[in-house]
RODO-2510 file (C-alpha; in nm, 4 decimals, decimal comma):
residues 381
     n   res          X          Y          Z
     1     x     0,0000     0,0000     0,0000
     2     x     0,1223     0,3365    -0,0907
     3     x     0,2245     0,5861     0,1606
     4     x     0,0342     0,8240     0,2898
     5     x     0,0678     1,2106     0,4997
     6     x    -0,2447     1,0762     0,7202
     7     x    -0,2897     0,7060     0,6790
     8     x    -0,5913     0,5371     0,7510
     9     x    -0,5021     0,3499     1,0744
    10     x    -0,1296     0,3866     1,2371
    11     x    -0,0576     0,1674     1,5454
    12     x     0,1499     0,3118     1,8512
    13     x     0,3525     0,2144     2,1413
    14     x     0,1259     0,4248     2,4460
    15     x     0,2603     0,3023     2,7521
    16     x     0,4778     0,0031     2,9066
    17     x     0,4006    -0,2365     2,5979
    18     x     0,7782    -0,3019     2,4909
    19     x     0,9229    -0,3205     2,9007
    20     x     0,6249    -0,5797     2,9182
    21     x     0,7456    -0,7693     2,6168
    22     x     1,0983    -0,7676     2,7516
    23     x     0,9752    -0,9156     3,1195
    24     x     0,7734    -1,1705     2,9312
    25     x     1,0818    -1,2820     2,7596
    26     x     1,3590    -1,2009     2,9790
    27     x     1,2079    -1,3236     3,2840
    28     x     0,9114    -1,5670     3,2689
    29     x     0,9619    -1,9286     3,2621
    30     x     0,6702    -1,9658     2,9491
    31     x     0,5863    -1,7303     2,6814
    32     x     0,3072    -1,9383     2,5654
    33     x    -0,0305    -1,9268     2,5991
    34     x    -0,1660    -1,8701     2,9763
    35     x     0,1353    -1,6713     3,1262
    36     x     0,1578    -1,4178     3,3566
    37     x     0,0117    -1,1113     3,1249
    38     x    -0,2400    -1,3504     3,0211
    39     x    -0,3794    -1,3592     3,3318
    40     x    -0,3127    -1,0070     3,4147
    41     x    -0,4866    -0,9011     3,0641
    42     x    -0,8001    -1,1225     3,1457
    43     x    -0,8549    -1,0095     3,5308
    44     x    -0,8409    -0,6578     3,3920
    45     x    -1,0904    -0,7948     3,1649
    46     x    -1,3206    -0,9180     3,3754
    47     x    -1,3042    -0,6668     3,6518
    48     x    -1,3133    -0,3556     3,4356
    49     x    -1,6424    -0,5515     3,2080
    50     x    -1,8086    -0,6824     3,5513
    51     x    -1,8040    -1,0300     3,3482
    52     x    -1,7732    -1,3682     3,4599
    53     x    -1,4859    -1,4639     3,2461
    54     x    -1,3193    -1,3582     2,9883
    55     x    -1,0254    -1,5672     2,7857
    56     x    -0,7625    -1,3842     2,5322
    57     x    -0,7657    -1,5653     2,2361
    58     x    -0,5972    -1,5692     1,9399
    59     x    -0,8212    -1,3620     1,7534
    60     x    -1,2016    -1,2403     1,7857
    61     x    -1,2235    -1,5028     1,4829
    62     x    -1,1289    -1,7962     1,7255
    63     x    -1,3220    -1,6463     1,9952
    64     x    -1,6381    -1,6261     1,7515
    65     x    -1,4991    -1,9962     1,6587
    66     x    -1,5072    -2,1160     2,0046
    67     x    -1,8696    -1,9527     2,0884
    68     x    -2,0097    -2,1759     1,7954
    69     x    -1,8553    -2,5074     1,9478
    70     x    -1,9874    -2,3937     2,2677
    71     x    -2,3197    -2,3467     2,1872
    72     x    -2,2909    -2,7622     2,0172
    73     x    -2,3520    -2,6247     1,6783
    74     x    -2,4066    -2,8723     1,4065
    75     x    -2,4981    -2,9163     1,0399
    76     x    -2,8302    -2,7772     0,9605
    77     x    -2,9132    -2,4896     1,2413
    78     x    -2,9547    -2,1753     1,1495
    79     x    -2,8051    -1,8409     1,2820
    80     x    -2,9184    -1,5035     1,2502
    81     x    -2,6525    -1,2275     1,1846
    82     x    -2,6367    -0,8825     0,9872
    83     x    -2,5007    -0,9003     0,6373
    84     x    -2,3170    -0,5837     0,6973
    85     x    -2,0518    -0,7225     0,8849
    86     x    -1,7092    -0,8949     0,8844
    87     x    -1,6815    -1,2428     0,7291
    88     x    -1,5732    -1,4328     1,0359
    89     x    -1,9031    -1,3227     1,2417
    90     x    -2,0608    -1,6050     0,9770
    91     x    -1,7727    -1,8227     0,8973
    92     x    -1,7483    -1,9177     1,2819
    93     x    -2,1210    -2,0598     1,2519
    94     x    -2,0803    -2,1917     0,8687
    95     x    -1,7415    -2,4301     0,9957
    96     x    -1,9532    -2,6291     1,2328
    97     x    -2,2056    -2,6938     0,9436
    98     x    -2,5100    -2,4613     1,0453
    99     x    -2,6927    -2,2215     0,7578
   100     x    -2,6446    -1,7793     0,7744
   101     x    -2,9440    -1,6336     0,8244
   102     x    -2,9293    -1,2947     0,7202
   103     x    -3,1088    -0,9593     0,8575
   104     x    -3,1300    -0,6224     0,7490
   105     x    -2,9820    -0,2923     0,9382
   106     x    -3,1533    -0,0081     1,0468
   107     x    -3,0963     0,3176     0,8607
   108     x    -2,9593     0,5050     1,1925
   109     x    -2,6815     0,3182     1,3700
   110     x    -2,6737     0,0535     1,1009
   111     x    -2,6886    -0,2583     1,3313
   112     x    -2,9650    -0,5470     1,2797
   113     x    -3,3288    -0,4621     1,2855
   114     x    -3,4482    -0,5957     1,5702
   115     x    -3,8244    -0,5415     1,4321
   116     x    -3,7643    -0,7867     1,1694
   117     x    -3,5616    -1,0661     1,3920
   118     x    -3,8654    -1,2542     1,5195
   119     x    -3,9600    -1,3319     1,1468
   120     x    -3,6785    -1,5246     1,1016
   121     x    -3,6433    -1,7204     1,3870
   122     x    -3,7559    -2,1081     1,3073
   123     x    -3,7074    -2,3987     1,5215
   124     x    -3,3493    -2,4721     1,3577
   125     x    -3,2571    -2,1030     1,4983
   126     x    -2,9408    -2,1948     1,7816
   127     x    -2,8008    -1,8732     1,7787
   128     x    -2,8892    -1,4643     1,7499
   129     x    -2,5354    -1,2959     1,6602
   130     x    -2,5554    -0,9224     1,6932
   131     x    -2,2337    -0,7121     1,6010
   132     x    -2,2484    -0,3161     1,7805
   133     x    -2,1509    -0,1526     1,4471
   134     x    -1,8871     0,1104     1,5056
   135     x    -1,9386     0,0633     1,8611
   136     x    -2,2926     0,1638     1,9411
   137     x    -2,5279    -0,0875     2,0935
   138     x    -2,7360    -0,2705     1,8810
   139     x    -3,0955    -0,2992     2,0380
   140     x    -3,0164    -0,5543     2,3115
   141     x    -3,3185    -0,5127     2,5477
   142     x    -3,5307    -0,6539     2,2467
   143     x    -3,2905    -0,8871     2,1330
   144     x    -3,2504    -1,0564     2,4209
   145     x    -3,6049    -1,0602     2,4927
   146     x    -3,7308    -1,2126     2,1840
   147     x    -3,4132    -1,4566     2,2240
   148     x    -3,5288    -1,5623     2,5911
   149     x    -3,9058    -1,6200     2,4647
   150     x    -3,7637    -1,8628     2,2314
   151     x    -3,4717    -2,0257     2,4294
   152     x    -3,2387    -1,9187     2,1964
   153     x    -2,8028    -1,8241     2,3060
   154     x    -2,7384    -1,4620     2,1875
   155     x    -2,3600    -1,4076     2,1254
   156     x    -2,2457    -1,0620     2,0885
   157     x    -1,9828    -0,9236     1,8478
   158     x    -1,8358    -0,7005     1,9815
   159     x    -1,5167    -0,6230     1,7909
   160     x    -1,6122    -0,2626     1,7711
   161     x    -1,7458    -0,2132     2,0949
   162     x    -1,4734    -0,2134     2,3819
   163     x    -1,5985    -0,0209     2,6992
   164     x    -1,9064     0,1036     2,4835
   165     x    -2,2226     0,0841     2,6603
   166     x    -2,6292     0,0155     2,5982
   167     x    -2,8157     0,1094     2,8808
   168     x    -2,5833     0,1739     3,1298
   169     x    -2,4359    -0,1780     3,0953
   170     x    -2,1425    -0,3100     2,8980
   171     x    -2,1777    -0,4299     2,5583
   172     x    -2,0694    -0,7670     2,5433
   173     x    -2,2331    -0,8644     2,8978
   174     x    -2,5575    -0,9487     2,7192
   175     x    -2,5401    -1,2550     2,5542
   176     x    -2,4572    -1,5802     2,6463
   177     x    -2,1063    -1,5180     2,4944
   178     x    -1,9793    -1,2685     2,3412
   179     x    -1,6093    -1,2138     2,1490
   180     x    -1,3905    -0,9147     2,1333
   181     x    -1,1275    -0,7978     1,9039
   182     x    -0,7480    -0,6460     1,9477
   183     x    -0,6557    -0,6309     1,5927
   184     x    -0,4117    -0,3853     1,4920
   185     x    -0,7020    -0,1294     1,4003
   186     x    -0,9160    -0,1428     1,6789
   187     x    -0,8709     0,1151     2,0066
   188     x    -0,6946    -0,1311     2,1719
   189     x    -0,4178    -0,3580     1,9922
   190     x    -0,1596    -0,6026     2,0422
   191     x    -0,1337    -0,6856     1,6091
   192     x    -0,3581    -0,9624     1,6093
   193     x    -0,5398    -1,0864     1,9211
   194     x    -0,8714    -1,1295     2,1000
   195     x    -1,0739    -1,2477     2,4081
   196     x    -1,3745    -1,4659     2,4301
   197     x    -1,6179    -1,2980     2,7360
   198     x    -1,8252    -1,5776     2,8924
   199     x    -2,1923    -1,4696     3,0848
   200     x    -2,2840    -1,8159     3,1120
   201     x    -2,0778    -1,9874     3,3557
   202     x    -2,2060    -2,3061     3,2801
   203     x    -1,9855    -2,2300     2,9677
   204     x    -1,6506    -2,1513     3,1581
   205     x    -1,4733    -2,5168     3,2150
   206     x    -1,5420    -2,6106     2,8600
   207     x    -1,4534    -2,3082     2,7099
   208     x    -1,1369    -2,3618     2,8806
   209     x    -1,0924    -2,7333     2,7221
   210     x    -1,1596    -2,6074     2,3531
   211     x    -0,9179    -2,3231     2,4165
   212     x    -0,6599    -2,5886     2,5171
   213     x    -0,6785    -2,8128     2,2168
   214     x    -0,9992    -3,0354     2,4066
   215     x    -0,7830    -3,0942     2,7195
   216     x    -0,8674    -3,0325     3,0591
   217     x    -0,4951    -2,8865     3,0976
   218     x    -0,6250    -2,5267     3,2522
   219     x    -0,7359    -2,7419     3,5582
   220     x    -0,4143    -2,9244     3,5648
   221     x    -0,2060    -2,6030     3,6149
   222     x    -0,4549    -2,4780     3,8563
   223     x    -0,3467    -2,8505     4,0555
   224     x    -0,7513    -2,9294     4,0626
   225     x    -0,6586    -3,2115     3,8927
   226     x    -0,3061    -3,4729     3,8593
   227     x    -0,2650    -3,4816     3,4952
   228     x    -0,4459    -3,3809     3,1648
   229     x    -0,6279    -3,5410     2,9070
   230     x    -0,8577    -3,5290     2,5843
   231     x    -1,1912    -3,4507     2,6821
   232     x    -1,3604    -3,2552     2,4356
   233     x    -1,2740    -3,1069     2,0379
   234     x    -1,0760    -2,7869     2,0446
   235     x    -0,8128    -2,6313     1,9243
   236     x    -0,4982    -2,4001     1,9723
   237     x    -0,6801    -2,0813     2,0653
   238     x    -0,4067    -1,9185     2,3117
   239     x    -0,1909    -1,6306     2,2656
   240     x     0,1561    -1,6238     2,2986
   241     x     0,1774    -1,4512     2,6656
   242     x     0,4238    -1,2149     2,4149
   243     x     0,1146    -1,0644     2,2733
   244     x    -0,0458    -1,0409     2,6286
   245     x     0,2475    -0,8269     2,7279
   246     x     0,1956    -0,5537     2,4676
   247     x    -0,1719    -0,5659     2,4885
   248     x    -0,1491    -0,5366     2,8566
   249     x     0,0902    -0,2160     2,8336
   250     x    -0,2430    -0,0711     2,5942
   251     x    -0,5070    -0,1816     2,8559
   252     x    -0,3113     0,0052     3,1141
   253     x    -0,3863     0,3585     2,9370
   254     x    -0,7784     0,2499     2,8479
   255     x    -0,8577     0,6142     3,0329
   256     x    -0,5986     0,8122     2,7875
   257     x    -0,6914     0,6044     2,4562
   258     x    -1,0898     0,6007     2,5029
   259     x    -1,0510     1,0094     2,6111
   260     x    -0,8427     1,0483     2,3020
   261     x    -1,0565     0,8644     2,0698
   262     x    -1,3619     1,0635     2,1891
   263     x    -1,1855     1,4017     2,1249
   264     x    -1,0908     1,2735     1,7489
   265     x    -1,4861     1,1890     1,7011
   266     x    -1,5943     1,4656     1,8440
   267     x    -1,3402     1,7019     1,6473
   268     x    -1,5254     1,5134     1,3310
   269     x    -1,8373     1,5505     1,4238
   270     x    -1,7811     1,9681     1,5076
   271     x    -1,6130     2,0266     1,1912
   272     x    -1,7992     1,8122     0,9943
   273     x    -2,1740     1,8489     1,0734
   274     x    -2,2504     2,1812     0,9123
   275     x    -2,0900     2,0511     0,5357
   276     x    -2,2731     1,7134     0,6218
   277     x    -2,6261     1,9009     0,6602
   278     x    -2,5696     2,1299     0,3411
   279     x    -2,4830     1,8421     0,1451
   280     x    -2,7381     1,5732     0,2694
   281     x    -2,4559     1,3759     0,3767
   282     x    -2,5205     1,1739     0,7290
   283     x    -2,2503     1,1597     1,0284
   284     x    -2,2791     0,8539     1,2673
   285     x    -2,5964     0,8467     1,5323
   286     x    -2,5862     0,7471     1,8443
   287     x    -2,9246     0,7210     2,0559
   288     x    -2,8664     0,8927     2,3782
   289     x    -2,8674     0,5850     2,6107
   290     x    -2,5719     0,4309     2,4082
   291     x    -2,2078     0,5338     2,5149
   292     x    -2,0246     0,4274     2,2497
   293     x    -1,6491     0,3117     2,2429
   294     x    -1,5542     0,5937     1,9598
   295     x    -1,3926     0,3392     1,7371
   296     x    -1,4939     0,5271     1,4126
   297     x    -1,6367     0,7871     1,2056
   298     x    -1,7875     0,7387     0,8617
   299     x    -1,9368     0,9995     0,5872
   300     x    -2,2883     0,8378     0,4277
   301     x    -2,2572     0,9837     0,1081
   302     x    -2,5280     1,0839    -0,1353
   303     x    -2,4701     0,7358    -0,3866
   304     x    -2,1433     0,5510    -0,4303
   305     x    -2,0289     0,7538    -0,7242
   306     x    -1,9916     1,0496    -0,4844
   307     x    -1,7841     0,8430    -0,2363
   308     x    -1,5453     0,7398    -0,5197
   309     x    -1,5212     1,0872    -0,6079
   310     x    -1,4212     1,2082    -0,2372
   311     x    -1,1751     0,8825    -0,1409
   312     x    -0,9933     0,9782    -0,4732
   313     x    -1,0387     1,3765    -0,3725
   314     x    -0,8598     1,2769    -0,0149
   315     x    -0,6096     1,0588    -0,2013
   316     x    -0,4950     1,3771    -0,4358
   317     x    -0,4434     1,5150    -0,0723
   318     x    -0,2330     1,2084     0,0771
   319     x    -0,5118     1,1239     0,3099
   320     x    -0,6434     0,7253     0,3197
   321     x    -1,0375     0,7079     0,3763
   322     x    -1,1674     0,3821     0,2630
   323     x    -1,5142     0,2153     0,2156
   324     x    -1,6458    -0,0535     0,4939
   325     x    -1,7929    -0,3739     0,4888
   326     x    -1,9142    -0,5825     0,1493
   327     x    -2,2876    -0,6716     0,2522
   328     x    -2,2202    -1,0878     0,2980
   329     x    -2,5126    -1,1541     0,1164
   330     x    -2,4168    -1,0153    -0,2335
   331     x    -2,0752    -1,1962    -0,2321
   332     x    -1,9907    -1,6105    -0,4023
   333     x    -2,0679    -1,7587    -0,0503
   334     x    -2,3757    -1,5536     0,0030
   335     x    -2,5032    -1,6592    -0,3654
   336     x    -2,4250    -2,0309    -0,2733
   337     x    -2,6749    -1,9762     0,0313
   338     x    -2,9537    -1,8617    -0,1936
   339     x    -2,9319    -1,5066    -0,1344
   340     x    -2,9930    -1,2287    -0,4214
   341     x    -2,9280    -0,8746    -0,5223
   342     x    -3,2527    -0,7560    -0,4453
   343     x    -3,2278    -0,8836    -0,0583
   344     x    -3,1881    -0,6274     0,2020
   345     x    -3,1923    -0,2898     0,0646
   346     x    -3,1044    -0,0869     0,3376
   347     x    -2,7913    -0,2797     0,4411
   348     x    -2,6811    -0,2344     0,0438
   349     x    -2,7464     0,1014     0,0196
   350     x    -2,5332     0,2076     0,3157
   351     x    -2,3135     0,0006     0,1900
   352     x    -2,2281     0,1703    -0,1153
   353     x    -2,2430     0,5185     0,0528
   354     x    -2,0008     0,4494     0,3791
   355     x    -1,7152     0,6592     0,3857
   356     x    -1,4412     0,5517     0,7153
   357     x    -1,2130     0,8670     0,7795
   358     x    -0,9118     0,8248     0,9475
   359     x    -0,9273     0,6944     1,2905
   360     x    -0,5937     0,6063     1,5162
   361     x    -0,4629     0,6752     1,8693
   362     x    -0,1985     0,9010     1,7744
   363     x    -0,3882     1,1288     1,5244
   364     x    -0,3032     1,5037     1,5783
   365     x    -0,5333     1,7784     1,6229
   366     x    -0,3675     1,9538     1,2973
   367     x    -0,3691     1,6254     1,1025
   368     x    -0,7854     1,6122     1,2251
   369     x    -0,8047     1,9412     1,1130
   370     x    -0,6444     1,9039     0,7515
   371     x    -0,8770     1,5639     0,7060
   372     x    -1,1520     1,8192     0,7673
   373     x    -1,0824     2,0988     0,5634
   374     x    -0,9936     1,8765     0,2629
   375     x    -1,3290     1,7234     0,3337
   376     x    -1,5186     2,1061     0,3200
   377     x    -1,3387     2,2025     0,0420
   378     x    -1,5190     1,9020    -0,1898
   379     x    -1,8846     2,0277    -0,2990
   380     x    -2,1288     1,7594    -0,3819
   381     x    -2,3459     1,9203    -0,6687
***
């Protein structure tokens, strides 16, 4: 990728994230999965989410991954999940056999329309999978209700939604599960990395034994138990304690990076809302009993031919804005599933008019400023 004066997403050292990586290899006896910052990284986690448990994993993939095994999914269920979202929120479900059952977005924070979930559910429904799109809540009070009519495990994506709240409460303490992300372009980053956040606790000692390759090994190093075996399927779903080290040294400053990220959205949204409203372009909305984690901002362009026009506008500039997510449903796999252009015309409309401006911890206030004025100086006609 070409270089640019304001990239898209830059990733930073913030705090004690390369004298943690040092300790982990300098002076503990493991830098596999389960060290010390392991531990440290998921007692932070659990203490600062009020959850039950919470296990890093490899990725929010695997953690997605693991929720599906959890929840005994098999060949022909059926999940419900937004098309507008990431490919792994379906291909977790789709590897253990079961069917994606798609849903439209709303129009306002673009997560799934809860109005049209009960439609869908039939008796092969085993899972609801909501994903807080840029980090505002999705409707969970009526998800989860319609979910605990029917009996039916809600699992939360939250890769977008790190200390973001609905209600007053944490998203991701909803479901029965629900998986988080520390990829390199999220708030909070160790390069590739994630945690799986268990509600359930019925669900703890086996999500341990699939994180462990389907051994009961966790409980051996605890000494509840004199050796390990194969109890259940699984896989290798633990970080190097390496990663846990640097992501540890970003969870330390969670006050400084969330603070920062809201001034950067709220610098957006100051110098960008009177162009917006004169050129019937839409900035992100957030109902006011969502706190969201400010992991983006996004332009919703008039049409898609306006959104090339600006992305190439901020390129002549040296500034990277790209589009979002490919609705799920209009791509090969989607097709083989029996879905067709004409499905869900909201979620395809927004996504041909999503703009995602440049977001990152270490964004200046004068590089914020130039991304806006570039921005005001292109007139949609």
């Amino acid at each position: 990728m070409a270089d640019y004066k304001i990239p898209f997403n830059r990733s930073a050292v913030l705090g004690k994230e390369l004298e943690y990586v040092k300790k982990a290899v300098e002076e503990n006896k493991c830098i596999s999965g389960d060290g010390l910052f392991t531990k440290k990284c998921q007692s932070l986690l659990e203490n600062s989410l009020e959850v039950s448990k919470a296990l890093l994993t490899t990725s929010c993939t695997h953690a997605l991954e693991m929720s599906a095994i959890l929840l005994n999914i098999k060949e022909g269920d059926e999940f419900i999940l937004p098309s507008f979202t990431f490919v792994s929120t379906a291909n977790a479900f789709i590897l253990r056999g079961a069917k994606p059952v798609f849903i439209d977005i709303r129009d306002d924070t673009l997560n799934l329309d809860e109005s049209k979930l009960e439609a869908l559910i039939t008796k092969k429904t085993k899972a609801i999978v909501p994903v807080h799109y840029g980090g505002i809540g999705c409707e969970m009070e009526d998800i989860c209700d319609i979910a605990d009519k029917r009996n039916i495990p809600v699992v939360e994506d939250n890769a977008h939604g790190f200390f973001g709240k609905y209600k007053g409460k944490y998203l991701g303490s909803f479901g029965s599960l629900s998986a988080l992300s520390f990829h390199e372009t999220k708030n909070f980053s160790c390069g590739e990395g994630g945690a799986l956040i268990i509600n359930d606790k019925e669900l703890i000692q086996r999500a341990e034994i699939i994180r462990e390759k389907g051994t009961n090994r966790a409980r051996f190093f605890r000494r509840e138990v004199d050796k390990y075996t194969w109890r259940d399927i699984g896989s290798s779903y633990l970080p190097s304690d390496i990663l846990a080290a640097f992501l540890l040294g970003q969870l330390e400053r969670r006050d400084f990076i969330q603070n920062r990220r809201k001034q950067i959205w709220n610098f957006y949204k100051a110098n960008l809302s009177d162009w917006a409203d004169d050129n019937k372009v839409k900035i992100p909305f957030v109902p006011f009993y969502c706190e969201q984690s400010y992991h983006l901002f996004y332009l919703l362009l008039p049409s898609i031919e306006i959104r090339t026009k600006l992305i190439s506008h901020l390129k002549s500039k040296s500034i990277l804005s790209v589009f979002h997510y490919l609705p799920l449903h209009l791509s090969p796999m989607g097709e083989k599933f029996g879905y067709k252009k004409g499905d869900f015309p909201v979620t395809k409309n927004i996504s041909n008019r999503l703009l995602r401006l440049p977001f990152y911890n270490t964004l200046r206030m004068e590089e914020l400023d130039e991304v806006c004025k570039t921005i005001r100086e292109f007139k949609i006609k």
